[in-house]
C-alpha positions as CSV (number, residue, x, y, z in Angstrom):
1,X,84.6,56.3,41.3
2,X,82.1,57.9,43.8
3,X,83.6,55.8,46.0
4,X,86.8,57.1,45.2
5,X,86.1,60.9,45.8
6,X,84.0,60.3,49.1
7,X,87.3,58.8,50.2
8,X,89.4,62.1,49.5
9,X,87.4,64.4,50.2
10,X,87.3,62.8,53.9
11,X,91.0,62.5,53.9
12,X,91.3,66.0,52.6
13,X,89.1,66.9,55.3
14,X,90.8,64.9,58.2
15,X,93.8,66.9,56.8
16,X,92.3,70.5,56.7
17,X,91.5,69.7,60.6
18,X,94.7,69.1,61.6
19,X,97.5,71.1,63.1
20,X,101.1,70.5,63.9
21,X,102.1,71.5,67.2
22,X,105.5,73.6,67.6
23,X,107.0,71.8,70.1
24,X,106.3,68.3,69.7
25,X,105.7,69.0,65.4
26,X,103.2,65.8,65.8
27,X,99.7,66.3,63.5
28,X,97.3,66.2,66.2
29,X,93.4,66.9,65.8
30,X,92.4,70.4,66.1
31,X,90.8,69.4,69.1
32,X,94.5,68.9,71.1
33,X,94.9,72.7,70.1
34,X,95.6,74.6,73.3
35,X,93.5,78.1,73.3
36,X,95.1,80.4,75.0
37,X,91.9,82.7,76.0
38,X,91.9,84.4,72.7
39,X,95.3,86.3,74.0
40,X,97.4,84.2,71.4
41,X,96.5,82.0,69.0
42,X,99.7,80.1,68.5
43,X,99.7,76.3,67.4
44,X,100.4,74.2,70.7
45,X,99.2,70.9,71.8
46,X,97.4,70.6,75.1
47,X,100.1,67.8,76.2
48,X,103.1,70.1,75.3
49,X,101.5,73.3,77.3
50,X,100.5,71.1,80.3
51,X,104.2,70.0,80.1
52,X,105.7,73.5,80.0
53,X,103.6,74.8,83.2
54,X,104.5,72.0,84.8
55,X,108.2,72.2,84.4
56,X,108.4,76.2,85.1
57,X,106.4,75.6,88.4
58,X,108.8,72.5,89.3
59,X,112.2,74.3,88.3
60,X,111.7,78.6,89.1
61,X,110.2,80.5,91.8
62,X,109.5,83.3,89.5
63,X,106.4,85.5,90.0
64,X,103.8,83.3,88.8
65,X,103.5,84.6,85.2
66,X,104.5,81.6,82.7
67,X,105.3,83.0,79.3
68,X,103.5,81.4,75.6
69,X,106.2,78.9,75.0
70,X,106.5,81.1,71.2
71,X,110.1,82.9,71.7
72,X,108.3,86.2,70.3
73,X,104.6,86.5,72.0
74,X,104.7,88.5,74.9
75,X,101.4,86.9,76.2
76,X,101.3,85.2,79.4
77,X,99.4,81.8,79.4
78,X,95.7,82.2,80.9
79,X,95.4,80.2,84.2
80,X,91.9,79.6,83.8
81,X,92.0,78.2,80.4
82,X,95.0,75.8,81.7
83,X,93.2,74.8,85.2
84,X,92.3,70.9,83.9
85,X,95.7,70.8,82.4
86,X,97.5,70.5,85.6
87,X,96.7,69.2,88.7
88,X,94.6,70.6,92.0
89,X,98.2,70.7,94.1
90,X,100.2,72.6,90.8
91,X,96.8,75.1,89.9
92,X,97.3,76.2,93.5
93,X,101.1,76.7,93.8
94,X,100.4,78.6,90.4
95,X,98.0,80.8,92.4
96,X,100.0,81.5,95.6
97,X,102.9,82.2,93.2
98,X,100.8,84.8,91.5
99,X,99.4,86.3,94.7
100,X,103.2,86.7,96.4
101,X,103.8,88.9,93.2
102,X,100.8,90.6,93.6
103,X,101.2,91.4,97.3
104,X,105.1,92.8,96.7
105,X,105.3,95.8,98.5
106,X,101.4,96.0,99.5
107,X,100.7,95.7,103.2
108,X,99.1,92.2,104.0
109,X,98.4,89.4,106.4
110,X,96.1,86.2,106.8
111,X,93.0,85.7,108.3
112,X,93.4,84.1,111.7
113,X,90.6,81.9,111.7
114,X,92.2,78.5,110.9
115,X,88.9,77.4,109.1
116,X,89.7,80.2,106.4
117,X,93.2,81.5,106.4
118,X,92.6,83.7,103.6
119,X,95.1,85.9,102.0
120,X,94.2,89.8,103.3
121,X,96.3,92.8,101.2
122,X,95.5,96.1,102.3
123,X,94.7,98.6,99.6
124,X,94.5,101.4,101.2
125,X,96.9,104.2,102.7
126,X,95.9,103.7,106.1
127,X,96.8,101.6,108.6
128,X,94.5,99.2,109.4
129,X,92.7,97.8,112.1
130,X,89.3,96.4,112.4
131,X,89.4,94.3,109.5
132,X,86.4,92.1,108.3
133,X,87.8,88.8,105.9
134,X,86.0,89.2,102.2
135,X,86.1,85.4,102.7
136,X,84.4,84.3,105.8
137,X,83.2,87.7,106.9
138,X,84.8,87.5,110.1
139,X,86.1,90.6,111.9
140,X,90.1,90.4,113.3
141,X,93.0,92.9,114.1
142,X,94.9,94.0,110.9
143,X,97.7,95.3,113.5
144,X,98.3,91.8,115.9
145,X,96.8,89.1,113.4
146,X,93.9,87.9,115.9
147,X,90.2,88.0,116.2
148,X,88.7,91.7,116.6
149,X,89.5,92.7,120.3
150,X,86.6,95.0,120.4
151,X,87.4,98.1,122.8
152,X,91.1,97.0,123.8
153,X,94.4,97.8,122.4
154,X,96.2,94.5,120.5
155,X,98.6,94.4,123.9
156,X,95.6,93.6,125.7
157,X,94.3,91.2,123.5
158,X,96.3,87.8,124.8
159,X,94.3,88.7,128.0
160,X,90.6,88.5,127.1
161,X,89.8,84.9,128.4
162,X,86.8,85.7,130.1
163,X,83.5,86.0,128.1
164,X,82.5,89.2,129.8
165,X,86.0,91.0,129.3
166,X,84.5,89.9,125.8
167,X,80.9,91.3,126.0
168,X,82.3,95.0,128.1
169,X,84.7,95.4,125.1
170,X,81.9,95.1,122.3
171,X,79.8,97.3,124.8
172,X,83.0,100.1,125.0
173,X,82.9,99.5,120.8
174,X,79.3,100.0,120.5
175,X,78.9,103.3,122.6
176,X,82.1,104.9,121.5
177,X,83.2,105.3,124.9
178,X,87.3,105.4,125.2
179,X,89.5,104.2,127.9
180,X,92.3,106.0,129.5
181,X,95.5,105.1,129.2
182,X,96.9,104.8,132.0
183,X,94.4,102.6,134.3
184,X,91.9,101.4,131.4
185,X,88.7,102.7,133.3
186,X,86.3,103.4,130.4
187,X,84.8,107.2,129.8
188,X,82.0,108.2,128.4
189,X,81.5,111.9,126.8
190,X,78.1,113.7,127.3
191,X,79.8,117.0,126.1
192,X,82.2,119.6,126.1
193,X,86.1,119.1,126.5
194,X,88.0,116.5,124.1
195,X,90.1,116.5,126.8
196,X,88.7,114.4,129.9
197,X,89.8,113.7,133.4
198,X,89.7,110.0,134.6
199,X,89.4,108.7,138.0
200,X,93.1,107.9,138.3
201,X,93.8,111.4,138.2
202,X,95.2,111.8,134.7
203,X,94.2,114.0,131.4
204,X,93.6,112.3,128.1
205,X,91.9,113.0,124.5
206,X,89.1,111.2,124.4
207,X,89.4,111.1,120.7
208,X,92.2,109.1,120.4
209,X,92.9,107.8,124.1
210,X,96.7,109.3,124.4
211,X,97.7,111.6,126.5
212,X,95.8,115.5,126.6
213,X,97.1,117.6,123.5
214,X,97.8,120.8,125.5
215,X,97.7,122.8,121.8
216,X,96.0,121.9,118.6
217,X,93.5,119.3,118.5
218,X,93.5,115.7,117.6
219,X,91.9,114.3,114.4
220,X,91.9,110.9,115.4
221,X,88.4,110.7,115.0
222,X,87.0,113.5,112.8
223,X,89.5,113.6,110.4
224,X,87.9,116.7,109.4
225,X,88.0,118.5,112.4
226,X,88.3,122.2,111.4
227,X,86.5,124.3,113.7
228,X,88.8,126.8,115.0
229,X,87.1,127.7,118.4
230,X,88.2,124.4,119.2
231,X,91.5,125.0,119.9
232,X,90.3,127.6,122.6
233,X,88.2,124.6,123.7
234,X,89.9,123.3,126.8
235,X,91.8,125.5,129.3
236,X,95.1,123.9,128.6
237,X,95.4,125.5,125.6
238,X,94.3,128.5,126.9
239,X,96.8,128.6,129.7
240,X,99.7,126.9,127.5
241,X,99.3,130.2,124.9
242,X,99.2,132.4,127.7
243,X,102.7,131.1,129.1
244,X,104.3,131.3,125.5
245,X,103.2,134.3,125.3
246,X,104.6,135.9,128.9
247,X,107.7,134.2,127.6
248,X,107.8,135.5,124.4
249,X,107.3,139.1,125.9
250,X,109.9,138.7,128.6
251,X,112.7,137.7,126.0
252,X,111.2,140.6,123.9
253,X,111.2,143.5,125.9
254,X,115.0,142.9,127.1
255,X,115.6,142.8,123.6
256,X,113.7,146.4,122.7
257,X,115.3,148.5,125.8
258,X,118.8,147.7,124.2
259,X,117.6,148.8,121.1
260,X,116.2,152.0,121.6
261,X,118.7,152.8,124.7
């Protein structure tokens, strides 16, 4: 008799730790349960989940978020807790399929380094530049999509075969100096004038390398540039107010003798 109830009470046991899968309705242990990261706990067999990624990723190029197979959960499935369901090459087009709808509409570009390659979205408002790769730590152009050309433009940057083009550029880089931009002789600022005079003859802003901003200033730079004698800083200004004004006052007084005559 003891016999007897050992033998149910395993069978009742065996039973208890059971569950039948939705999709495939097969009694499988309650190891074969699929766990969806605690998000859902619906009653799915690892064989029947590994079976539905692996048909969406064959069959839709949708945005990389595959559904619970349950008609009413609105969870997605967890790609961690499917990664050894699938295999190496499907986990991967899973995760570029999830990083295209991640990058819709964000600004982005790869790493040019072919030993890396890495996936680069840019999160913030500005346009980029100097960019170091959170993956290799390697500096490159945001702009032109090649290694950092340190102290030349990204049109320039096909041209910098030479080692010491190279080593003047980080040089030009490292002391802040700016190049015109019309011959691409370097200057260097000891004081005075934003707007410099190169050898070539022509004006320029140092702070941003364009052409001399006769009024205002340029904020290329310091962003917080708020100092108002520096608008009264270089001469041009000076002199370009001073012609608005005689203008101004010859249009003006035309104006008031026709008025008061």
């Amino acid at each position: 008799m003891k016999q007897i109830r050992d033998l149910k009470v395993h069978y009742n046991k065996m039973y208890l730790e059971q569950f039948t899968c939705q999709i495939c309705f097969e009694s499988l242990p309650l190891e074969w349960k699929f766990k969806n990261a605690d998000l859902c706990t619906h009653p799915f067999c690892l064989s029947c989940i590994s079976m539905h990624i692996k048909l969406y990723l064959r069959s839709f190029a949708g945005t990389g978020t595959i559904r619970c197979p349950e008609i009413e959960c609105e969870h997605a499935l967890d790609p961690f807790s499917c990664r050894l369901l699938v295999t190496r090459e499907e986990f991967v087009k899973w995760c570029d399929l999830m990083c295209q709808s991640a990058r819709s509409g964000i600004d982005s570009c790869y790493c040019p380094f072919p030993n890396c390659s890495a996936l680069v979205l840019n999160e913030c408002s500005d346009k980029l530049k100097k960019t170091n790769c959170p993956n290799c730590n390697r500096n490159f152009c945001f702009q032109c999509g090649v290694p950092w050309h340190a102290g030349y433009g990204c049109s320039e940057s096909g041209n910098l075969k030479d080692r010491n083009d190279i080593l003047v550029g980080e040089l030009i880089e490292r002391k802040r100096w700016t190049r015109c931009y019309r011959c691409g002789h370097s200057v260097e600022l000891a004081g005075g004038c934003r707007n410099v005079k190169c050898i070539c003859g022509v004006r320029f802003c140092y702070d941003c390398g364009g052409r001399a901003h006769l009024l205002g200033d340029c904020r290329s730079r310091n962003g917080d540039a708020s100092d108002e004698n520096y608008f009264f800083s270089d001469p041009y200004d000076v002199a370009a107010i001073v012609v608005l004004l005689l203008i101004f006052l010859a249009v003006l007084v035309p104006i008031l003798k026709c008025t008061f005559t």
